[in-house]
RODO-2510 file (C-alpha; in nm, 4 decimals, decimal comma):
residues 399
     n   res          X          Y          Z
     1     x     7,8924    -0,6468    -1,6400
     2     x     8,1760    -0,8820    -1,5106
     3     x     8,4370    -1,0159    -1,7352
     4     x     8,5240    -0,9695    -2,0794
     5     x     8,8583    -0,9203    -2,2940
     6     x     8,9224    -0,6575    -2,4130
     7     x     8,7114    -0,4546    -2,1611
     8     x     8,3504    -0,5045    -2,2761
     9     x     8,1832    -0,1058    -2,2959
    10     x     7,7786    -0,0856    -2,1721
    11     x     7,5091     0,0693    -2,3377
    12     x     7,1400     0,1520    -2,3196
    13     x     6,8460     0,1223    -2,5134
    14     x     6,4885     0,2487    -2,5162
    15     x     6,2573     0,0795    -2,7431
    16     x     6,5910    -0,0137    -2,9261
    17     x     6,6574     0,3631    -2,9359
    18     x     7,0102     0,4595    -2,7948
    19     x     7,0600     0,6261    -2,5001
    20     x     7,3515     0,8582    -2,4649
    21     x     7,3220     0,9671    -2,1313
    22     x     7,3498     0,7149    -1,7986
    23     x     7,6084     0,6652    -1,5083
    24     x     7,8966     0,3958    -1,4319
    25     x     7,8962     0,3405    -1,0616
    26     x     8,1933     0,1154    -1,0956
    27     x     8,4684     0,0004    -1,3351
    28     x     8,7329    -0,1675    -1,1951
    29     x     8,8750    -0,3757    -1,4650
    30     x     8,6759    -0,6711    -1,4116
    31     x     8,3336    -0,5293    -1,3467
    32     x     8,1261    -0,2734    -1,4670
    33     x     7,7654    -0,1400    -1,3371
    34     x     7,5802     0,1594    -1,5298
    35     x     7,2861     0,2586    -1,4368
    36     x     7,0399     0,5546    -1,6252
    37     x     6,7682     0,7710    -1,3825
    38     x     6,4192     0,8307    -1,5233
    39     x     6,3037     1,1451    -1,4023
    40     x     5,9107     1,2223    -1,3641
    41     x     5,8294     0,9293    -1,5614
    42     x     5,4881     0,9426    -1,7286
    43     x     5,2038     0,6895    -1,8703
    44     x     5,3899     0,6669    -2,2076
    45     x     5,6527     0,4232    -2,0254
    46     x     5,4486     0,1830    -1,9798
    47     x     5,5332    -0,1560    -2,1524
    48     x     5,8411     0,0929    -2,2327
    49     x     6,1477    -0,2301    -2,3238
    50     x     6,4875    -0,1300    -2,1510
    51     x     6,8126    -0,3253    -2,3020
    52     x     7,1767    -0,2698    -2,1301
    53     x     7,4039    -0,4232    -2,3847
    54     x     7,7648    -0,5039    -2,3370
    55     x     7,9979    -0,5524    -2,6527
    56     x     8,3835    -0,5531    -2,6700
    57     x     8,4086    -0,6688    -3,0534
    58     x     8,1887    -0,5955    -3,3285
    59     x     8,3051    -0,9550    -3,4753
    60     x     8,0405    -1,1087    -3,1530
    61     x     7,7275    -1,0083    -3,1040
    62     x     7,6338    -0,8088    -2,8139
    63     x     7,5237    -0,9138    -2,4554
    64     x     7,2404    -0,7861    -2,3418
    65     x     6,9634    -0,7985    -2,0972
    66     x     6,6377    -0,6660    -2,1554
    67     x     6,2923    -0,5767    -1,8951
    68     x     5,9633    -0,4413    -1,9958
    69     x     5,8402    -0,1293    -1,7520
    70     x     5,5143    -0,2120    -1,5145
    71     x     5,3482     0,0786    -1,4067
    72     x     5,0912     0,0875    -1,1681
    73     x     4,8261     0,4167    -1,2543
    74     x     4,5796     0,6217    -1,1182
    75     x     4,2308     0,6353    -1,2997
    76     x     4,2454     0,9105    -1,5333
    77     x     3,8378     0,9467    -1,5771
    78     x     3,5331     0,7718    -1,4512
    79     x     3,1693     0,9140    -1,5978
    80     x     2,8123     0,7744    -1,5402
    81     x     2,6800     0,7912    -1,9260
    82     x     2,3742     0,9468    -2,0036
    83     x     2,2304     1,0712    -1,6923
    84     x     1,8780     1,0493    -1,6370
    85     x     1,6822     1,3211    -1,5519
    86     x     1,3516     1,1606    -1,3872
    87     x     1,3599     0,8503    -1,2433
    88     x     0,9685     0,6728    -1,1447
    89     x     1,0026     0,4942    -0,8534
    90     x     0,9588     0,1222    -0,9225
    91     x     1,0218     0,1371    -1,2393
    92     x     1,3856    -0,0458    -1,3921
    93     x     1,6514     0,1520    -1,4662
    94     x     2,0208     0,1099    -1,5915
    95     x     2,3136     0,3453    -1,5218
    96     x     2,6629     0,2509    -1,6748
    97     x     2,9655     0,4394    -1,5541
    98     x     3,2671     0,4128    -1,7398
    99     x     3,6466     0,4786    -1,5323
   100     x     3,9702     0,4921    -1,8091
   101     x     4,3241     0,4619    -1,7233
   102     x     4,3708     0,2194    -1,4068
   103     x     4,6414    -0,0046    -1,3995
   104     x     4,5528    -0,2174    -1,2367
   105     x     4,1848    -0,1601    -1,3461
   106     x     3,9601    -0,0042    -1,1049
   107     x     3,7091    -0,1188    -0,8396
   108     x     3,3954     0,0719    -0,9291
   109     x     3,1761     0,1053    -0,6068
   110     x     2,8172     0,2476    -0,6608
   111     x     2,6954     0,4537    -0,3478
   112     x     2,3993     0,6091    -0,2416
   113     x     2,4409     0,9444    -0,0190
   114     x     2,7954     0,7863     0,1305
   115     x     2,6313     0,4744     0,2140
   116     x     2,6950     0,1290    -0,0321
   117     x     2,4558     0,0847    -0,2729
   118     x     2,3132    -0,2653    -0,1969
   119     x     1,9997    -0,2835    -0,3867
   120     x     1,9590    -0,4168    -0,7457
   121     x     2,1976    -0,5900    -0,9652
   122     x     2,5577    -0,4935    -1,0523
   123     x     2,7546    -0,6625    -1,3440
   124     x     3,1558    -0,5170    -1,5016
   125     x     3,3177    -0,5938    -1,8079
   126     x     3,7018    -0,4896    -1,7161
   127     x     4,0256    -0,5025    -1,9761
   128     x     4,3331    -0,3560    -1,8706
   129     x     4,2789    -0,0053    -1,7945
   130     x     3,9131     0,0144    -1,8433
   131     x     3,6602    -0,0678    -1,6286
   132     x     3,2238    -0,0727    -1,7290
   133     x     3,0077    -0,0988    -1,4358
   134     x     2,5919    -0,1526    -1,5024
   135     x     2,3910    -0,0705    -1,2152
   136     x     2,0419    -0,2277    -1,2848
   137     x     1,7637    -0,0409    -0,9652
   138     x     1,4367     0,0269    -0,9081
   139     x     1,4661     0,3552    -0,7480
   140     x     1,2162     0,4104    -0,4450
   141     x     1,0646     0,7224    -0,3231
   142     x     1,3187     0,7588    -0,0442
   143     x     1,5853     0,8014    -0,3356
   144     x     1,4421     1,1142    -0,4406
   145     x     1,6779     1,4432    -0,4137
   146     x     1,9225     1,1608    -0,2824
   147     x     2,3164     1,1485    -0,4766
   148     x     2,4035     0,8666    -0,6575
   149     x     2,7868     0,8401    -0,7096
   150     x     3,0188     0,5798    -0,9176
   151     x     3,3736     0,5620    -0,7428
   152     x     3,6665     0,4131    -0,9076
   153     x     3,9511     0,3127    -0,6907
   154     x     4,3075     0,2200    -0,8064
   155     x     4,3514    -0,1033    -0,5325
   156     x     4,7095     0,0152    -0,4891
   157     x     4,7571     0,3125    -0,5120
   158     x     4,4640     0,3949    -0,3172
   159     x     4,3562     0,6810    -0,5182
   160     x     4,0396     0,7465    -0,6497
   161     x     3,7969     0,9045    -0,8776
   162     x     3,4505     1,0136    -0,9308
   163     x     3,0973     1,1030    -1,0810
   164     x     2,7957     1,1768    -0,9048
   165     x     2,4356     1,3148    -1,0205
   166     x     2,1368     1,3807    -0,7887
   167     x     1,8378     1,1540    -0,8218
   168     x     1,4786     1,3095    -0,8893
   169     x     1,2075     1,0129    -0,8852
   170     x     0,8326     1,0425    -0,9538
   171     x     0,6281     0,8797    -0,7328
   172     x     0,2827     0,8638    -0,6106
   173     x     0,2349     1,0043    -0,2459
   174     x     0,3558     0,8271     0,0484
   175     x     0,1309     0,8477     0,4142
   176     x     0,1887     0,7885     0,7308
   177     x    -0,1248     0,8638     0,9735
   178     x    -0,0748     0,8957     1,3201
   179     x    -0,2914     0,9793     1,6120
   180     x    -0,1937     1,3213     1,7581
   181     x     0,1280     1,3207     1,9667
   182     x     0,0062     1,4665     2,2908
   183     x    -0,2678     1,1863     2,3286
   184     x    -0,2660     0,8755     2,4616
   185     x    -0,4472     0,6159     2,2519
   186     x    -0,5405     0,4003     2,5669
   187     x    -0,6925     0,7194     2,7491
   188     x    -0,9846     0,8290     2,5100
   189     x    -1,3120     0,8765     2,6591
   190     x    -1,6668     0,9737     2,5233
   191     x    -1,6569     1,3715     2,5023
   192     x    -1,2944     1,4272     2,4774
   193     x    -1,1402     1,5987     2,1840
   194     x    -0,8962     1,3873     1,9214
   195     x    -0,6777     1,4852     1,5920
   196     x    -0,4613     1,2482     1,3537
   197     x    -0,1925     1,3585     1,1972
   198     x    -0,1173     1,2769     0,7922
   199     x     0,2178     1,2874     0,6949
   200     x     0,2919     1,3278     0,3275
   201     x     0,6093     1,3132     0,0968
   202     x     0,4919     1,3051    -0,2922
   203     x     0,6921     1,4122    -0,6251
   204     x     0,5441     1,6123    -0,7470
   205     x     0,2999     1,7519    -0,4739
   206     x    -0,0106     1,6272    -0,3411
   207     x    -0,3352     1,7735    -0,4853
   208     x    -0,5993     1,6291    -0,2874
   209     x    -0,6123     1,4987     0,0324
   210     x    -0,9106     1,3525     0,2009
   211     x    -1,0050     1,1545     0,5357
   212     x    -1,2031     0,8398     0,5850
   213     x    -1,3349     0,6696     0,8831
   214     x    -1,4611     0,3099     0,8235
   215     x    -1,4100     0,3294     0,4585
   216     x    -1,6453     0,6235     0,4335
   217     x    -1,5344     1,0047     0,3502
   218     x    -1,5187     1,1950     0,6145
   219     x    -1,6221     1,6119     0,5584
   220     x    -1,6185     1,8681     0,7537
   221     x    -1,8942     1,9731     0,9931
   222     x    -1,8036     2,2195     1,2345
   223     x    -2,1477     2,1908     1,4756
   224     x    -2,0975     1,8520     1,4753
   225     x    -1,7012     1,9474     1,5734
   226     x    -1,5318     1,7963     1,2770
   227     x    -1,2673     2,0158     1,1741
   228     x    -1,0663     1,9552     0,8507
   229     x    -0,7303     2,0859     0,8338
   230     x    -0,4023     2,1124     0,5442
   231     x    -0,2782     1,7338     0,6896
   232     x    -0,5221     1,6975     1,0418
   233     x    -0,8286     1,5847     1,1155
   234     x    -0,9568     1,7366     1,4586
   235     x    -1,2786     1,5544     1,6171
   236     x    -1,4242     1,7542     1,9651
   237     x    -1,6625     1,5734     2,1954
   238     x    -1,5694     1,2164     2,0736
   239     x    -1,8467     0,9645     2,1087
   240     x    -1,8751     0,5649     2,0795
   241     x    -1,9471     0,6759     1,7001
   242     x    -1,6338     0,8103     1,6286
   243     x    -1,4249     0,4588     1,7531
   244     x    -1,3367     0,2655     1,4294
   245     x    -1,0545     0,2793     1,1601
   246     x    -0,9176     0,6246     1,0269
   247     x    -0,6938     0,6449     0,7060
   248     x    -0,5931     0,9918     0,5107
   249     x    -0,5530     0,9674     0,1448
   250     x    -0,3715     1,1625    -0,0909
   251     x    -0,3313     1,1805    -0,4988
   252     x    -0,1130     1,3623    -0,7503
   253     x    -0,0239     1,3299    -1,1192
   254     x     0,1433     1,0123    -1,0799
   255     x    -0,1659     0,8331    -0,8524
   256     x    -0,3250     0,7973    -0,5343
   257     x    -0,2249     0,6476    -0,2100
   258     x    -0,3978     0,5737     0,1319
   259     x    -0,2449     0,5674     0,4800
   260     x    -0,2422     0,2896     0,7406
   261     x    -0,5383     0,2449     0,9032
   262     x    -0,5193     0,4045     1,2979
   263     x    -0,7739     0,2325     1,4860
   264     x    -0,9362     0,5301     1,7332
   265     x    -1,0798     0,3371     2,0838
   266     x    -1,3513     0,5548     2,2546
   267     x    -1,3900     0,4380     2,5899
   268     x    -1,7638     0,4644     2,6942
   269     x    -1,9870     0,4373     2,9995
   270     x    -2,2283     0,1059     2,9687
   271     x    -2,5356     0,0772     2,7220
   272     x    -2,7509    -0,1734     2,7300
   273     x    -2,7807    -0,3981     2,4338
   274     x    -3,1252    -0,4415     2,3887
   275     x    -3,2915    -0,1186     2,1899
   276     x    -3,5877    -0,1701     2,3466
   277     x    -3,7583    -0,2503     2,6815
   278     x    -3,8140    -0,6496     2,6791
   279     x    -4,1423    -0,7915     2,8012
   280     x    -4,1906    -1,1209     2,9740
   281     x    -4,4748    -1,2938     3,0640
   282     x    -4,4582    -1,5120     3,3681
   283     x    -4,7291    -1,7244     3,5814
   284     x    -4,7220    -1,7209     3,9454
   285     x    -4,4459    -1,8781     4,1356
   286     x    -4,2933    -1,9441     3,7544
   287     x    -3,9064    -1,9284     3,8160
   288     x    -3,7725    -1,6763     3,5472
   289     x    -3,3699    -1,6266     3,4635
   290     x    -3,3390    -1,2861     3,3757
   291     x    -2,9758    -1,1894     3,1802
   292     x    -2,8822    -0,8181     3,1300
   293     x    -2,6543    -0,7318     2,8664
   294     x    -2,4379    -0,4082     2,8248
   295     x    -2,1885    -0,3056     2,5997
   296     x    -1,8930    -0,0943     2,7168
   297     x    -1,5331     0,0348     2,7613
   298     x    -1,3401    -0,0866     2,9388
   299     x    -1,5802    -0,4054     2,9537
   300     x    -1,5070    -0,4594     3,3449
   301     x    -1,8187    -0,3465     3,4960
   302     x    -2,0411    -0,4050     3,8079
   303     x    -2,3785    -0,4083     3,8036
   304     x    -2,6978    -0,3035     4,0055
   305     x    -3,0495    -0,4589     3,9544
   306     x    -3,3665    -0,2617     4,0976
   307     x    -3,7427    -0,3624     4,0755
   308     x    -4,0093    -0,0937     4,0307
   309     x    -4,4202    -0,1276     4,0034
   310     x    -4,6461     0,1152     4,1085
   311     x    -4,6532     0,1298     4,4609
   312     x    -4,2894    -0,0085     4,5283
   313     x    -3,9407    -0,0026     4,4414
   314     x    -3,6325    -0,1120     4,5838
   315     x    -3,2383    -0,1926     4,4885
   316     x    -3,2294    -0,5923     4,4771
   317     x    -2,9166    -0,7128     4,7015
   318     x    -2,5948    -0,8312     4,4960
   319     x    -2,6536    -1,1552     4,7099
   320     x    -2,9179    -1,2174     4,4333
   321     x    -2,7620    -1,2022     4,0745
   322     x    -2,4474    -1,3164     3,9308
   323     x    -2,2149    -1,1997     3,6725
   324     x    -2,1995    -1,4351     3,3717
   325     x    -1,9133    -1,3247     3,2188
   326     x    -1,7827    -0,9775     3,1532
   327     x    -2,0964    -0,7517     3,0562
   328     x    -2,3469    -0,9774     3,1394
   329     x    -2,5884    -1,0339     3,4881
   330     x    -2,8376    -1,2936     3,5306
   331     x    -3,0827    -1,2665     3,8285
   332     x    -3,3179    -1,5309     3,9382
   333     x    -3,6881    -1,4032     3,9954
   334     x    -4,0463    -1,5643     4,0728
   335     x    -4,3655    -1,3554     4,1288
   336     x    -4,5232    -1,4913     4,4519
   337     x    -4,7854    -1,2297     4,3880
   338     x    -4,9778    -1,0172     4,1822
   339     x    -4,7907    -0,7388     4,3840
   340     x    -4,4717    -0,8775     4,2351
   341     x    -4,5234    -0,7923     3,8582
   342     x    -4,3189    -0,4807     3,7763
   343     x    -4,0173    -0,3704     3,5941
   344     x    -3,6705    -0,5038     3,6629
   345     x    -3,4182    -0,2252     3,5795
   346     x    -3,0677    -0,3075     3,5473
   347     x    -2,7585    -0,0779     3,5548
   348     x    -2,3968    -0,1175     3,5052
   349     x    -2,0812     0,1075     3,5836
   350     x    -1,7475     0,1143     3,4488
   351     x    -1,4324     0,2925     3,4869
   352     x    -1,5766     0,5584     3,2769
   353     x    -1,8765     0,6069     3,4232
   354     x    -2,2447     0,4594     3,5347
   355     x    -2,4638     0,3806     3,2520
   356     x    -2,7195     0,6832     3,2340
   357     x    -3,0471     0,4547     3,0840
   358     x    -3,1297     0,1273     3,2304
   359     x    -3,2008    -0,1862     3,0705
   360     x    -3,5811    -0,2373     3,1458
   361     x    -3,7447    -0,6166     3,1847
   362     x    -4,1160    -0,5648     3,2501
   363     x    -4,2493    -0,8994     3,4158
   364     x    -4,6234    -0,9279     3,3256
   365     x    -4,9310    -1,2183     3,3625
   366     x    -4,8737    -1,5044     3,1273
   367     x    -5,1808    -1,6635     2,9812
   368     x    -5,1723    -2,0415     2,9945
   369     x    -4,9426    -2,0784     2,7002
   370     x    -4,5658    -2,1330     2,7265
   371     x    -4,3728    -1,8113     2,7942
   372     x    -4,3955    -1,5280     2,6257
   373     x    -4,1377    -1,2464     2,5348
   374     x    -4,1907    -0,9478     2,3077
   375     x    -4,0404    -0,6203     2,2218
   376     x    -4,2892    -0,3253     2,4388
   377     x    -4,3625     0,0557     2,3925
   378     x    -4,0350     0,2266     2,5524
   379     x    -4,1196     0,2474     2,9910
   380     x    -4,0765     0,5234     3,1791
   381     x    -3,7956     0,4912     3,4078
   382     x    -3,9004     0,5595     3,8310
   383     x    -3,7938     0,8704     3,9624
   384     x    -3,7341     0,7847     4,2936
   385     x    -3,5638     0,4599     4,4197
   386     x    -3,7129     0,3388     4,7868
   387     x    -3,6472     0,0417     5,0396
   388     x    -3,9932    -0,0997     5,0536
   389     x    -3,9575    -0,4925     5,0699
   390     x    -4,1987    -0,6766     4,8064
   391     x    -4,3555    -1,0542     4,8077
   392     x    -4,1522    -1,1383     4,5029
   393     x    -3,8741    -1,3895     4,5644
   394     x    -3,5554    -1,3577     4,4369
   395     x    -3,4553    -1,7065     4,3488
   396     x    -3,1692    -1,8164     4,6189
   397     x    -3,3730    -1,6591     4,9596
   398     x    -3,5384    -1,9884     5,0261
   399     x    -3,3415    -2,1945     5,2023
***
């Protein structure tokens, strides 16, 4: 306070209540400073009115200035109301947490484990030192046995507060199928021995789990080498059979589930494609285009061609058929004689292995009619494979 005759005194005021007690720092005649400590101030000061008054006749009213007190305060609570005790995965839920006693009001963060909670929609209604925070979530199986917390931070005083529960969320099972780890799933060949793996999380626990193959249940059949295990399927002595689609399924009280689908390759030594021995009938000196067929894995293959009667048979020269594409031959033949009508056997080999039954065209007479091709009585393969040259010509000799 500067000025002032007579010699103006200073006093204090809290909430218009007196104060008795404060210091003067100065007082030299002309000026005057006072000033009052506040020790361990507490939440009650806030919006607390200060007045330092200076008076030096009661015939004049007082000087005075007057300031409000501004506190800045840590959150004194923060609770997530009613906490639920089961969650269903996929199903809506909303948590509120409530935080009391900011100033300024709190940030409320919702976090998963100590990760941000991203997913689902968050909305706050905030007044000065409250703060309500609605978390609206579908909670997913991986949230189960997983913390959910509600954090309320004081921005400046960078202090914070709070609540946490543990999630427990229903759910119907989750699978994951794998082929087993040692194997390679590009290195399977007929007679080798597979297993898949199921992998299971469910809440509550799996009750049944089962195995298909091609959309059809799978059992177990031990001399057929199908073994059925707590979460593996073992298969010994794979076959061509066996490649297809696996899946494992599982169910508890809340549903069932099924796995992706593993697609098992069997690689497999060359069959032929036709069931059955094929007959054709052929005149004399009748050009005939003979394609063989096979099915196999891996599909690149070469192939052999051999004819056979009953007093000959011989390896026909690679000179004299052509591949037409992948697992398919085609050779060229005319019967010059009746010495030339016999079987044509034809054999391909793959990285697997060479195809064990042939794939048997039995040239015969035609009559006069157009040619004819029908479905024989299975032929006997030759036992013994000889050099002896024949009057047949394989289309492409002549010259």
């Amino acid at each position: 306070m500067a000025d002032g005759r007579p010699q103006p005194t200073l006093s204090w005021l809290i909430n218009n209540k007196p104060l008795d007690e404060h210091t003067v720092l100065k007082n030299d005649g002309k000026v005057i400073i006072s000033r009052i400590n506040v020790n361990g101030a507490e939440r009650s000061w806030l919006n607390t009115t200060v007045k330092c008054q200076a008076t030096n006749t009661p015939l004049l009213s007082p000087h005075e200035r007057t300031a409000r007190v501004e506190m800045n305060l840590r959150p004194t609570s923060v609770s997530i109301v009613d906490k639920p005790g089961q969650l269903s995965a996929d199903s809506e839920v909303i948590l509120v947490c409530v935080t009391h006693g900011s100033r300024p009001a709190a940030l409320v963060t919702w976090y998963r484990e100590n990760r941000k909670y991203t997913r689902g929609k968050h909305s706050e209604f905030i007044n000065e030192t409250s703060t309500v925070s609605r978390l609206t979530m579908l909670p997913q199986p991986e949230d189960d046995g997983s913390m959910i917390r509600c954090r309320a931070d004081n921005p400046i005083l960078r202090v914070a507060l709070e609540d946490s529960f543990k999630m427990s969320v229903v759910y119907r099972p989750v699978l994951t199928m794998s082929l087993g780890s040692t194997l390679n799933p590009n290195d399977i060949k007929e007679g080798d021995d597979v297993y898949f793996e199921c992998n299971i999380r469910a809440n509550p626990r799996e009750h049944r789990i089962s195995w298909y193959h091609n959309d059809h249940l799978v059992t177990q059949n031990m001399s057929s080498g199908v073994f059925i295990s707590t979460k593996s399927l073992v298969l010994q002595k794979v076959t061509k059979r066996d490649g297809g689609l696996y899946a494992c399924r599982a169910a508890n009280q809340i549903g069932e589930s099924s796995s992706q689908a593993v697609y098992l390759r069997v690689q497999f030594a060359p069959l032929c494609a036709q069931l059955t021995p094929l007959v054709i009938g052929a005149r004399l000196d009748e050009p005939l285009r003979v394609r063989c067929t096979v099915s196999a894995d891996p599909a690149d293959v070469a192939f052999y061609w051999q004819f056979n009667n009953s007093g000959e048979s011989f390896q026909v020269s690679p000179a004299r058929y052509v591949s037409t594409g992948g697992t398919s031959s085609e050779l060229r033949y005319r019967a010059a004689s009746e010495r030339d009508y016999g079987a044509l056997l034809c054999r391909a080999t793959n990285a697997v292995g060479r195809q064990k039954k042939p794939c048997v065209f039995q040239i015969v007479p035609a009559d006069d009619g157009p040619l004819a091709q029908f479905a024989p009585t299975l032929l006997s393969e030759p036992k013994a494979v000889g050099l002896i040259p024949t009057t047949g010509i394989f289309l492409g000799d002549e010259h």
